[in-house]
Backbone as CSV, one residue per row, in Angstrom:
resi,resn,N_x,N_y,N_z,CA_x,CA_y,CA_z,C_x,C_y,C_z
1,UNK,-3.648,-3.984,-40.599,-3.882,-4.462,-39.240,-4.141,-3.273,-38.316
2,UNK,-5.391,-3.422,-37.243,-5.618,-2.309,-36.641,-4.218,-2.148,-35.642
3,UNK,-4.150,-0.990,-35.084,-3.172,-0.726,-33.954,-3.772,0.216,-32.787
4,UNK,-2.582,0.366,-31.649,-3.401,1.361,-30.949,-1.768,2.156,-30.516
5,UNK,-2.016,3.480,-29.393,-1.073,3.926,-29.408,-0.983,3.618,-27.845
6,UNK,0.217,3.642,-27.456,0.816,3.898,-25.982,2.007,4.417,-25.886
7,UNK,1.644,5.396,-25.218,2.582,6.355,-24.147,3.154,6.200,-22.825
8,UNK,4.740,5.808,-23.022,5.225,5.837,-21.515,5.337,6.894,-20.773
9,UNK,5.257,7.346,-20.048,5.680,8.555,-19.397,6.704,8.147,-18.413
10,UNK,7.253,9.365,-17.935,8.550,9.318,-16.952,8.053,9.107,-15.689
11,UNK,9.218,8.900,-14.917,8.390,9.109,-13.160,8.021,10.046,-12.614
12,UNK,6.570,9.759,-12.043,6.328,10.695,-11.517,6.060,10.674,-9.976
13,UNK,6.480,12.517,-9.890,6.846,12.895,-8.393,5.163,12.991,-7.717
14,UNK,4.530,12.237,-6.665,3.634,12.552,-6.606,3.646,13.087,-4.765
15,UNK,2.373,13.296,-4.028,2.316,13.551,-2.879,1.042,12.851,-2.569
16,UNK,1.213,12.058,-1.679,0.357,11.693,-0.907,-0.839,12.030,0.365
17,UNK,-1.999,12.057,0.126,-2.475,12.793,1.293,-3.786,11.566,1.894
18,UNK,-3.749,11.477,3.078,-4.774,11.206,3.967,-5.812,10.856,3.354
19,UNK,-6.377,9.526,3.366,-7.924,9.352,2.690,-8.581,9.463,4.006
20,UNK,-10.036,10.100,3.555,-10.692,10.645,4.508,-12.202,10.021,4.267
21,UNK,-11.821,8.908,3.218,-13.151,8.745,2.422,-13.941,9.571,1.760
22,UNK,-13.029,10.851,1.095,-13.812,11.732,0.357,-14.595,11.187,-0.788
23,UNK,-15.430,11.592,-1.643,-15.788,10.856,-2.782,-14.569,10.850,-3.836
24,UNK,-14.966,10.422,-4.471,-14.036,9.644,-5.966,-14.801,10.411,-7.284
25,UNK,-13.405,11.267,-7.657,-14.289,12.225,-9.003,-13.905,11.136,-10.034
26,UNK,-15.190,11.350,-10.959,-15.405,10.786,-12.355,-14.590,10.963,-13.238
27,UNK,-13.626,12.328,-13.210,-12.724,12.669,-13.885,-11.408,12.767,-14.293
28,UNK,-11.063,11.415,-12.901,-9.585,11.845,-13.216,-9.565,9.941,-12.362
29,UNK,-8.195,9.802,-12.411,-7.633,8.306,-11.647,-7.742,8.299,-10.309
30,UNK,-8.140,7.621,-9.621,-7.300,7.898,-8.364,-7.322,6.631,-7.004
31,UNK,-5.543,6.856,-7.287,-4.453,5.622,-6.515,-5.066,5.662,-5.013
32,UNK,-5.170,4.352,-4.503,-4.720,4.280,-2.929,-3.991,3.572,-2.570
33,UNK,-3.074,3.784,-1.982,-2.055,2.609,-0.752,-2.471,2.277,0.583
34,UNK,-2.230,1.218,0.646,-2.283,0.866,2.068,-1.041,-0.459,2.515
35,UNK,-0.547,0.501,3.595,0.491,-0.116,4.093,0.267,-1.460,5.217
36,UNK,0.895,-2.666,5.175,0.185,-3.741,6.237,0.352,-3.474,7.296
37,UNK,-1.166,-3.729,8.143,-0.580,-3.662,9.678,0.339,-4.566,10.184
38,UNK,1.083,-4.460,11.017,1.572,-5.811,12.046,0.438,-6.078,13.478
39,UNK,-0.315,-5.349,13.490,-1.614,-5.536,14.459,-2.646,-6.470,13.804
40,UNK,-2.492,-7.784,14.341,-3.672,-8.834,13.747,-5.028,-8.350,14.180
41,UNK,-5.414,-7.451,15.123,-6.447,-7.092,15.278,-7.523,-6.423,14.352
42,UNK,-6.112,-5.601,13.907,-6.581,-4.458,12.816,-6.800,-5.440,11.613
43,UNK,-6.078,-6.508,10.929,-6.205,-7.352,10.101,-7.414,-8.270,10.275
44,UNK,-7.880,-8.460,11.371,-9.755,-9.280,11.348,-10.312,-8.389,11.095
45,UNK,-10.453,-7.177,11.756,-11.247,-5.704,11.581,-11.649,-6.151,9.733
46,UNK,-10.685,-6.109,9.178,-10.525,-6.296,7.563,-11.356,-7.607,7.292
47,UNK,-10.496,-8.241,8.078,-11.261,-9.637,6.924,-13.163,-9.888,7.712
48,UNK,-13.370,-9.215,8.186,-14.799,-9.650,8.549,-15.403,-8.282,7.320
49,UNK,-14.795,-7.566,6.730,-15.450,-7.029,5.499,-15.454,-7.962,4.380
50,UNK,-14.850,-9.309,4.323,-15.072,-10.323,3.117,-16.124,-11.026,3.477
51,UNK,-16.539,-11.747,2.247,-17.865,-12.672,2.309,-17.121,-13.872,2.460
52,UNK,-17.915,-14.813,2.397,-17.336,-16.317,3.350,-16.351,-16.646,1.994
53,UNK,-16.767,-16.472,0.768,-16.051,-17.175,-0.424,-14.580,-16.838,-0.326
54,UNK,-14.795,-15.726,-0.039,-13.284,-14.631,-0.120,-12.310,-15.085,1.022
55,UNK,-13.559,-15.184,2.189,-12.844,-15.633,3.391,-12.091,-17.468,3.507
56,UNK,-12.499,-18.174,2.600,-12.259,-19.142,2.230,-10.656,-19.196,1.773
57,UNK,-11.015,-18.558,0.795,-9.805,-17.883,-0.316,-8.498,-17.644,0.763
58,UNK,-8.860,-16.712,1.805,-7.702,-16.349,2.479,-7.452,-17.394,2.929
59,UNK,-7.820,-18.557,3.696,-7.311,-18.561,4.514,-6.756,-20.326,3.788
60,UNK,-6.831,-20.149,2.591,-5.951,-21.202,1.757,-4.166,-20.640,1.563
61,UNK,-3.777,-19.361,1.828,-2.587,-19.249,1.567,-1.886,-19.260,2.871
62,UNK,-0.770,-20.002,2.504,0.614,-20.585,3.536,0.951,-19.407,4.379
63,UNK,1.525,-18.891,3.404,2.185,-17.476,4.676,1.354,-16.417,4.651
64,UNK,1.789,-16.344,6.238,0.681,-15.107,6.783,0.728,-13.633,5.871
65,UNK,2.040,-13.119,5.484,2.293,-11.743,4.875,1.162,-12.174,3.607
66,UNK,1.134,-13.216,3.152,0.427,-12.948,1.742,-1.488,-13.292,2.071
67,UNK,-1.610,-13.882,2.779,-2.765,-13.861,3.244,-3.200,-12.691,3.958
68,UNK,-3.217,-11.792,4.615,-2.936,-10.209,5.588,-3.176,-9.522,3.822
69,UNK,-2.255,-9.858,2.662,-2.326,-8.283,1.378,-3.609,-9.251,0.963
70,UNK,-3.580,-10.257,0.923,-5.239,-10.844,-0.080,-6.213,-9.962,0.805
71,UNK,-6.449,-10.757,2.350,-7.486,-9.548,3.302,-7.257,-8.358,2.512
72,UNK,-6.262,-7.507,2.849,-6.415,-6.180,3.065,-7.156,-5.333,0.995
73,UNK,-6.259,-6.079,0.478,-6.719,-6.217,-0.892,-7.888,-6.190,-1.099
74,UNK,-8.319,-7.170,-1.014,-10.443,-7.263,-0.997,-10.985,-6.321,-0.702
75,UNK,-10.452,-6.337,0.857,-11.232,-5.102,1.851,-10.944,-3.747,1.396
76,UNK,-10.251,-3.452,0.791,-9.655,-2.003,0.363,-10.717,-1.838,-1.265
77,UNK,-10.205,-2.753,-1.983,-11.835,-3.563,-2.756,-12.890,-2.576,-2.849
78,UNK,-13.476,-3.525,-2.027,-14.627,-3.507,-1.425,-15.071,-2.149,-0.553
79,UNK,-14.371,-1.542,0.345,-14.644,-0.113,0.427,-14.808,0.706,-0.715
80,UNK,-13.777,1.141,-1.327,-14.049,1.935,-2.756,-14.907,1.823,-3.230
81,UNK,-15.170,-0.073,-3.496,-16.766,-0.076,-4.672,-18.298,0.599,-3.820
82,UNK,-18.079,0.079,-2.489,-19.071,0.161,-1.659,-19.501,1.685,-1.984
83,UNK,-18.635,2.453,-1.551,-18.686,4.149,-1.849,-19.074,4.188,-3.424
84,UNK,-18.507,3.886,-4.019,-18.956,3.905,-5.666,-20.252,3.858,-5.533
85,UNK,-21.143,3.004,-5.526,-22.045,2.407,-5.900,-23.324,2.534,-4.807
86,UNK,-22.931,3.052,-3.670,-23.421,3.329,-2.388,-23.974,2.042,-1.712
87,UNK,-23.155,0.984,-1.263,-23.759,0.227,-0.682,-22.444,-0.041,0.860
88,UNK,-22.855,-1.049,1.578,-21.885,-1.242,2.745,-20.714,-2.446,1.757
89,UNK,-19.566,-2.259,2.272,-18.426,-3.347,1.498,-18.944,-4.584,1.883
90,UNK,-19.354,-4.925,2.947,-19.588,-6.261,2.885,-20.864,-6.792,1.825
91,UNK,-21.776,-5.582,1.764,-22.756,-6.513,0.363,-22.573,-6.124,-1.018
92,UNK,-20.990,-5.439,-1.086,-20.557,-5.707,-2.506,-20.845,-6.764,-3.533
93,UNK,-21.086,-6.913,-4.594,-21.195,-7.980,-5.470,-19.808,-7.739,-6.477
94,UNK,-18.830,-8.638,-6.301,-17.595,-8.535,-7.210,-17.334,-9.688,-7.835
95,UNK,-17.415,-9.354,-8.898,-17.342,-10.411,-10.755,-16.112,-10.262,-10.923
96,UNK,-15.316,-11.954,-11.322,-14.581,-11.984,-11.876,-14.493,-12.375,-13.110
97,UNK,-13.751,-11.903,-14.074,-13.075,-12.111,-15.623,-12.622,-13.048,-15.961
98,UNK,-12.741,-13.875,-16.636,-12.345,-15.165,-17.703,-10.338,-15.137,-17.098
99,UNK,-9.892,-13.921,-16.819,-8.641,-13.752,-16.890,-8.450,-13.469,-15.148
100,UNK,-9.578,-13.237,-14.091,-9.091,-13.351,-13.198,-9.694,-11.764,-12.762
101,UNK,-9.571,-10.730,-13.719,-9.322,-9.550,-12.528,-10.873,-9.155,-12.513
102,UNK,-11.176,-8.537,-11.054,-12.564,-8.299,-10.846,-13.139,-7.058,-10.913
103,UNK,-14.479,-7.146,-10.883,-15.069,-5.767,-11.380,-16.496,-5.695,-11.182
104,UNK,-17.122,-5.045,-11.095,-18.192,-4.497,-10.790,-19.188,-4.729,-11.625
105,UNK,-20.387,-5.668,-11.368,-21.096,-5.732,-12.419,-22.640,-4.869,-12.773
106,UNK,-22.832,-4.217,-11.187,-23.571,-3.188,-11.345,-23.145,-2.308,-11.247
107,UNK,-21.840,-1.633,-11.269,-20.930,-0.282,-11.632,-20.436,-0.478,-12.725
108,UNK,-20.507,-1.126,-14.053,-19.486,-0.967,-15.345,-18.986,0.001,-16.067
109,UNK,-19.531,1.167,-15.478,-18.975,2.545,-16.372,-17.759,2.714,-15.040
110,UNK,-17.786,2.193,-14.047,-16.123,2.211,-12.891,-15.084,0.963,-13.073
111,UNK,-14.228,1.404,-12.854,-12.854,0.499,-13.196,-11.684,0.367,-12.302
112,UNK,-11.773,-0.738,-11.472,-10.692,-0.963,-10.346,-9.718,-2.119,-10.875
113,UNK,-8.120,-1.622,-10.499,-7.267,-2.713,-10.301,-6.783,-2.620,-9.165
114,UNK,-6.392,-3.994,-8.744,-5.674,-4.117,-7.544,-4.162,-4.661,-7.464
115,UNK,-3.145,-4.321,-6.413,-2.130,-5.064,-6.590,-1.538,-5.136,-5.279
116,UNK,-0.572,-5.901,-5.179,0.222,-5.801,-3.984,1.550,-6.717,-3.823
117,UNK,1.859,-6.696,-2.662,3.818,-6.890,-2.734,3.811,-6.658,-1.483
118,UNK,5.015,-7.106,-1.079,5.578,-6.790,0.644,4.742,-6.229,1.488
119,UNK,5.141,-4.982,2.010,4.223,-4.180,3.177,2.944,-3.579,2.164
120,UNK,2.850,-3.858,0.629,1.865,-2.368,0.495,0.712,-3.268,-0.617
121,UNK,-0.624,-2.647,-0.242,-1.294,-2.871,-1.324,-1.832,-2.062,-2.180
122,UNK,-2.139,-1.674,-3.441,-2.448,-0.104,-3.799,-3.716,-0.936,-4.797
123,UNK,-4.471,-0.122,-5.215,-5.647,0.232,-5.915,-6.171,1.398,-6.793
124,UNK,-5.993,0.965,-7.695,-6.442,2.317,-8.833,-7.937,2.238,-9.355
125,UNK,-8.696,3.083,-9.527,-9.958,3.357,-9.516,-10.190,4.241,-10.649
126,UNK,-11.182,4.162,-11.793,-11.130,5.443,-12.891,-12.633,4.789,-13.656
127,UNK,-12.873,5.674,-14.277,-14.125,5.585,-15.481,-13.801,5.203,-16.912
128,UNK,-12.275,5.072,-16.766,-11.854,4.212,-17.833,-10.832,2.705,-17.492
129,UNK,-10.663,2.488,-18.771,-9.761,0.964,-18.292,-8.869,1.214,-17.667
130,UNK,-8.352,0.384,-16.848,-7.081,1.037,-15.602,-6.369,-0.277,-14.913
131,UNK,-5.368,-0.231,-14.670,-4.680,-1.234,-14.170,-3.569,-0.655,-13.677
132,UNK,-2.928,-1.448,-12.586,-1.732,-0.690,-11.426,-0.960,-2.449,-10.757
133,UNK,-0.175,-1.977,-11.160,0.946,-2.859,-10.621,2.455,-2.394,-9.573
134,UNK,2.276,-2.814,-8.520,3.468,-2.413,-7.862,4.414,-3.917,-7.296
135,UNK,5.565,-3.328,-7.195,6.364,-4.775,-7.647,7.713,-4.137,-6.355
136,UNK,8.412,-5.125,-5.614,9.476,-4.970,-4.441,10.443,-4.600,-5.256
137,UNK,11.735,-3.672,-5.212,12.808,-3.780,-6.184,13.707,-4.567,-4.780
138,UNK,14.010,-6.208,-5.207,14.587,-6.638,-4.642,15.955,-6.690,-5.101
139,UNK,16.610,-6.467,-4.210,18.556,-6.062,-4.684,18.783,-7.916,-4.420
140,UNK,18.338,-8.620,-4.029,18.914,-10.209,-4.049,18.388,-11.012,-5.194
141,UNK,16.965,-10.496,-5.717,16.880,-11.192,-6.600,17.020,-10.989,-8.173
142,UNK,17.710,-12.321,-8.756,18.441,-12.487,-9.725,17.506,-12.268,-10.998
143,UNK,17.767,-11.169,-11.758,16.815,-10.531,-13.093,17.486,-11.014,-14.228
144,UNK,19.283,-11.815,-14.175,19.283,-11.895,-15.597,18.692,-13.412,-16.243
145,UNK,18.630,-14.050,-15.808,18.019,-15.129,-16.388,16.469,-14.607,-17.022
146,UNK,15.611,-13.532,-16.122,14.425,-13.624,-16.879,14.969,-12.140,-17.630
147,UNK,15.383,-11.283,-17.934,15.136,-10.566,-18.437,15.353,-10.608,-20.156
148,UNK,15.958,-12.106,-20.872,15.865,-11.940,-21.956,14.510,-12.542,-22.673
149,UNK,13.599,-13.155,-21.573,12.323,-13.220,-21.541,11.059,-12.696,-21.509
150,UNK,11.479,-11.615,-21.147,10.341,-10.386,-20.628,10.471,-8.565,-21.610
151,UNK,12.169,-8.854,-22.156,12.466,-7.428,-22.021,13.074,-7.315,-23.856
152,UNK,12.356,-6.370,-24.419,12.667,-6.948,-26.067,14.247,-6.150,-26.114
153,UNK,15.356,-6.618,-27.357,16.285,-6.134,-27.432,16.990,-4.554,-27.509
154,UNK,16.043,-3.902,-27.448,15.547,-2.252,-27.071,16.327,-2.048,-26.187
155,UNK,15.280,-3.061,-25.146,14.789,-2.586,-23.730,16.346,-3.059,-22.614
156,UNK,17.136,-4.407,-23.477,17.892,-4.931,-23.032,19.119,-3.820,-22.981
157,UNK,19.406,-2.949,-24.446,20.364,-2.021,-24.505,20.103,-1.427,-23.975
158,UNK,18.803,-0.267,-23.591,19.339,0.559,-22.614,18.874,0.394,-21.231
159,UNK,19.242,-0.879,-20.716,19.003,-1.104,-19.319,21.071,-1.250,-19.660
160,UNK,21.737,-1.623,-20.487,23.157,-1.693,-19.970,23.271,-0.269,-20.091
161,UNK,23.044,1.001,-20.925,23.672,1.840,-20.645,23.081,3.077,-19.230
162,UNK,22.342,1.830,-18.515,21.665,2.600,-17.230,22.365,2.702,-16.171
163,UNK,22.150,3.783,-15.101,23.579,3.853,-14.152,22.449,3.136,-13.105
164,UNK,21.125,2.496,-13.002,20.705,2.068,-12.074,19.994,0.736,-12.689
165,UNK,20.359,-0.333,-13.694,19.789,-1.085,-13.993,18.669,-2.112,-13.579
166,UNK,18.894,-2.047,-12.514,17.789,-3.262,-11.223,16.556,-1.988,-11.252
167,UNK,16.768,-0.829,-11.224,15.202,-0.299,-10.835,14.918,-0.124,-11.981
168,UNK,15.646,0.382,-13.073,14.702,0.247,-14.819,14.134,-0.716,-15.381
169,UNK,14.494,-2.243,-14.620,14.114,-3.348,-14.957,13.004,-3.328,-14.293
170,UNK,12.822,-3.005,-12.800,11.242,-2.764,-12.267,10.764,-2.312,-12.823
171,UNK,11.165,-0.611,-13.071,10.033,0.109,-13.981,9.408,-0.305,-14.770
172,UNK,10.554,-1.127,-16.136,9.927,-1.559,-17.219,8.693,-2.760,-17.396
173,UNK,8.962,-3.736,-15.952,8.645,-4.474,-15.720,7.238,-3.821,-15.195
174,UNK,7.413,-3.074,-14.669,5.594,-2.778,-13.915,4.673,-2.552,-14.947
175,UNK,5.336,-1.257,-15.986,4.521,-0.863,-16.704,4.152,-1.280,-17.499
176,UNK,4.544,-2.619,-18.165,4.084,-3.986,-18.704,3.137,-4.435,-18.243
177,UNK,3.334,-4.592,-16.857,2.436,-5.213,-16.175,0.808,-5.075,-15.628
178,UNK,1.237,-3.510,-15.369,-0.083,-2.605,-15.393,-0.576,-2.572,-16.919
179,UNK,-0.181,-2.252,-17.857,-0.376,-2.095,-19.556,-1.386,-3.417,-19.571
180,UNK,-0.834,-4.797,-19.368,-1.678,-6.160,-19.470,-3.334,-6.461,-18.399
181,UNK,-2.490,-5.359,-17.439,-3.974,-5.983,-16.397,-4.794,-5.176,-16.589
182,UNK,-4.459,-3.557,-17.411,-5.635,-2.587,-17.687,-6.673,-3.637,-19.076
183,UNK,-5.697,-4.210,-19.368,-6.678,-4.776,-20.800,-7.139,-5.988,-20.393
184,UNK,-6.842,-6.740,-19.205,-7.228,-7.527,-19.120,-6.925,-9.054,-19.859
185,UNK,-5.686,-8.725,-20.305,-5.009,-9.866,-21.338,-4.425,-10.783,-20.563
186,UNK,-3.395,-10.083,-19.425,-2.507,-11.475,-18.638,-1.233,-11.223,-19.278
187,UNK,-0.577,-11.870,-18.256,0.763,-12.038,-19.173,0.473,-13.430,-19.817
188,UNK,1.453,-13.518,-21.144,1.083,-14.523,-21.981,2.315,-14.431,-23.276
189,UNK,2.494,-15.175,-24.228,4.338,-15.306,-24.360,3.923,-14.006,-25.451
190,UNK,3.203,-12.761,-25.291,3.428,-11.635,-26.154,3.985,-10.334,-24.960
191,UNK,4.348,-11.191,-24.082,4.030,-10.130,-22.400,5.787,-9.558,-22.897
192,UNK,6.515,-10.061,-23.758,7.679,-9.629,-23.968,7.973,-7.810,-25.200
193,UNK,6.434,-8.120,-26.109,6.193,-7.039,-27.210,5.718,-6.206,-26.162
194,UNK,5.095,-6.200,-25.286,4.244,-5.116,-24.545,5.401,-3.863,-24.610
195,UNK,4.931,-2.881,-25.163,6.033,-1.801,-24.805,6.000,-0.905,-23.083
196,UNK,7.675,-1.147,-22.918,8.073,-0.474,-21.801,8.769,0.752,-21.412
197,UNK,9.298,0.953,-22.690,10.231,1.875,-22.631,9.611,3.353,-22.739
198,UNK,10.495,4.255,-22.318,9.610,5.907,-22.661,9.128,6.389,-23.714
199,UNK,8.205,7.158,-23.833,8.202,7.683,-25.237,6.858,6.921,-26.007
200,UNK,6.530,7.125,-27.004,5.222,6.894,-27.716,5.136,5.254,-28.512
201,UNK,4.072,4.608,-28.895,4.771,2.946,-29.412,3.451,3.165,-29.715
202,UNK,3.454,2.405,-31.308,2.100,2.251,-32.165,2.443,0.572,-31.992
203,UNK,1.306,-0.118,-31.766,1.888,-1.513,-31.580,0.176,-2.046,-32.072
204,UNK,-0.105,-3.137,-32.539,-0.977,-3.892,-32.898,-1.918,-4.083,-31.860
205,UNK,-2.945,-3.887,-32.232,-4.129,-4.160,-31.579,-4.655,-5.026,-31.152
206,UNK,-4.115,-6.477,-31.836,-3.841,-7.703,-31.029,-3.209,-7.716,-29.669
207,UNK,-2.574,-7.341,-29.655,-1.261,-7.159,-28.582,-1.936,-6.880,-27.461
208,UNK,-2.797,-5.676,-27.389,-3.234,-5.306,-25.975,-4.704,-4.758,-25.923
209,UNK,-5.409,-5.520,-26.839,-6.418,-5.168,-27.199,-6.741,-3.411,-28.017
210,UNK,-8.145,-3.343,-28.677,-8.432,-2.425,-29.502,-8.929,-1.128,-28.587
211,UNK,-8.668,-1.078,-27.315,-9.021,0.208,-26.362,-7.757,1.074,-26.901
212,UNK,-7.273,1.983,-26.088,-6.978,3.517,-26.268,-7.411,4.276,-26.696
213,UNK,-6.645,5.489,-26.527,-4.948,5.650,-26.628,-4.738,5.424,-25.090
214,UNK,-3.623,4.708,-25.235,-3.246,4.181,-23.605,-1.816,5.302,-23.137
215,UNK,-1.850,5.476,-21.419,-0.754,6.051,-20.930,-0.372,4.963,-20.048
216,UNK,1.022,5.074,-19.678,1.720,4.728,-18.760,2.347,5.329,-18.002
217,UNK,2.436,5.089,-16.553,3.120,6.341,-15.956,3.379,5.300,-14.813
218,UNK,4.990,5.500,-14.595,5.539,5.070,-13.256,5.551,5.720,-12.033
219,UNK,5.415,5.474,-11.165,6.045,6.104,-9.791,6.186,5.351,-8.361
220,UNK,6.625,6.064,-7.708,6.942,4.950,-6.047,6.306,5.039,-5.420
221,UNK,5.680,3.814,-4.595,4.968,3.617,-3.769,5.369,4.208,-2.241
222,UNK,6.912,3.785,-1.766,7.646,3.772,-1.035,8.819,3.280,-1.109
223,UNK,10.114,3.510,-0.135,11.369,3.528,-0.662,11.127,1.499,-1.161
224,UNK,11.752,1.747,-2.049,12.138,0.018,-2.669,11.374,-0.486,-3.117
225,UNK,10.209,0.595,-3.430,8.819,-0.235,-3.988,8.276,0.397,-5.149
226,UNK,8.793,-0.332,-6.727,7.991,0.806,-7.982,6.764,0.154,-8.562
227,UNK,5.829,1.287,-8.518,4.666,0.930,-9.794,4.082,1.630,-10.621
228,UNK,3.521,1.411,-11.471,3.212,1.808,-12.186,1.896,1.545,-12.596
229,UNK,1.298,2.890,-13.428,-0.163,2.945,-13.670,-0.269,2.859,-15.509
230,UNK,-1.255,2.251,-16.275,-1.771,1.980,-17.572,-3.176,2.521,-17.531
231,UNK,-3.502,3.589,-18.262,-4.994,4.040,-18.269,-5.566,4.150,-19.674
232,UNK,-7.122,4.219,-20.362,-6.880,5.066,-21.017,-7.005,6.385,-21.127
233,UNK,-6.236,7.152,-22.120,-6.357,8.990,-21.931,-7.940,8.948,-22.363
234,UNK,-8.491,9.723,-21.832,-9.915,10.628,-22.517,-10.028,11.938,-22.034
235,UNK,-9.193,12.937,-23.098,-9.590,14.114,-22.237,-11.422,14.691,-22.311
236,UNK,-11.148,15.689,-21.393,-10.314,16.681,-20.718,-9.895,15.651,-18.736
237,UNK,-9.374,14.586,-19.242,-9.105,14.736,-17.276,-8.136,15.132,-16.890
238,UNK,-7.774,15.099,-15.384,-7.556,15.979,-14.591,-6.748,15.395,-14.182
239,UNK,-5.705,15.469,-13.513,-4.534,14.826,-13.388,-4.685,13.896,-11.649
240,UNK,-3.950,12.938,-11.694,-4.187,11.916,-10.676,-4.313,12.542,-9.581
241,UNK,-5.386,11.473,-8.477,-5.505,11.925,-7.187,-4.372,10.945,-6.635
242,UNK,-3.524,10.933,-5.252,-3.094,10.054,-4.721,-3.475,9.757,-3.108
243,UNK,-3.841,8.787,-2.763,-4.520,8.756,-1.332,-3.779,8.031,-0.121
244,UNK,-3.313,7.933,0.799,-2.853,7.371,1.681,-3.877,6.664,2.706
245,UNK,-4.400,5.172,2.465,-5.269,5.061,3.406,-4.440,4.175,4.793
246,UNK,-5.125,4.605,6.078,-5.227,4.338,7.102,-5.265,2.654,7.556
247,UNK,-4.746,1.273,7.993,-5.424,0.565,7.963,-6.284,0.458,9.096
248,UNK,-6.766,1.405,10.026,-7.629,1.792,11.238,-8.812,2.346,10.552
249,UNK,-8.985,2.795,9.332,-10.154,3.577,9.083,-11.542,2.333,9.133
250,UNK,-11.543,1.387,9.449,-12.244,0.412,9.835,-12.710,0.130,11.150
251,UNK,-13.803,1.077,11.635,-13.908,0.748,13.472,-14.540,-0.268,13.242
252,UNK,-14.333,-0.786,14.352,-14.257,-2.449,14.786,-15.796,-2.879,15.178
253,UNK,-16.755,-1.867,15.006,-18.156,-1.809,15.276,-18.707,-2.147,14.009
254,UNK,-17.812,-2.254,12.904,-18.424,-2.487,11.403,-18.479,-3.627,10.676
């Protein structure tokens, strides 16, 4: 049976700097965040970068916080590809997957995931398969009922001998999560084999499809907020960019 390999890596310490809309090198990953406004102004600014379909889309969800990360999501989107590909975000063309996640159908050698949670939405961007998941570490909500669902008997022992169990359960949990959306699989009742834990895992090629060699690498978004990135390695690249975008970098003339 074919297999492939994946690598967890530890957390990593990163630094954040100012997107300025520089270009996007071919050679390496590179993350953006964006934190939600509480200025609805700044939030139309955004959603008049969606097309009517999208704009549809938003404005089917109940609460405002999750409708505001869909906007800002798209629109964050849709800038990146726009720059990719050199066109304005609003005449992006974005294809979605049998499984949901979207992509570029006149950029296919580029690779965006998107995600989001509470205040933040982030976006990973690369020339290979890529997926990013960031997830709230909520201290109220209750992990043991799902975690003998999600987390193989490994993963269960050494979350007891952890002195911080609720955030290893995020961790483990993201990098699952990112691992599934780089391949484009979904979670699905194998979302429990996905390996989480540190360290190297030869696992079946069924499992997460026949791409790699895959990495994983955790880190924080902001305090109470972990995610994690799934790529594949191809050297020689260059180690991650990380970007802090603005939600003002949108004048209101656009």
């Amino acid at each position: 049976m074919p297999t492939t390999t994946v690598t967890c890596l530890p957390q990593l310490t990163i630094h954040w700097q100012l997107w300025d809309k520089s270009p996007i090198e071919a050679n390496r990953v590179t993350i953006f965040r964006l934190k939600l406004p509480d200025n609805e102004q700044l939030v139309s600014n955004w959603h008049a970068l969606l097309q009517a379909r999208e704009q549809q889309r938003a404005a089917k969800f109940r609460q405002l916080a999750n409708r505001n990360a869909f906007i800002l999501g798209r629109g964050l989107f849709r800038i990146i590809a726009g720059q990719l590909i050199g066109q304005p975000p609003q005449q992006v063309t974005i294809d979605t997957s049998y499984t949901g996640k979207p992509y570029l159908a006149h950029a296919p050698n580029w690779h965006l995931s998107v995600s989001h949670t509470g205040d933040w939405v982030v976006v990973a961007v690369a020339q290979v398969p890529v997926g990013i998941d960031v997830e709230y570490v909520n201290p109220r909500f209750i992990i043991d009922d799902l975690i003998p669902a999600v987390l193989t008997p490994d993963e269960q022992r050494t979350m007891t001998k952890s002195t911080n169990a609720r955030l290893l359960f995020y961790e483990l949990w993201t990098r699952k999560e990112a691992l599934v959306k780089a391949t484009g699989k979904g979670m699905d009742d194998d979302f429990i084999n996905v390996p989480g834990l540190e360290g190297r895992h030869v696992v079946d090629s069924d499992l997460i499809g026949d791409m790699g060699p895959w990495q994983v690498q955790p880190f924080v978004i902001a305090d109470s907020y972990q995610a994690a990135l799934a790529y594949v390695y191809e050297p020689p690249m260059q180690s991650h960019q990380f970007y802090d975008v603005s939600s003002a970098i949108i004048p209101i003339s656009q």
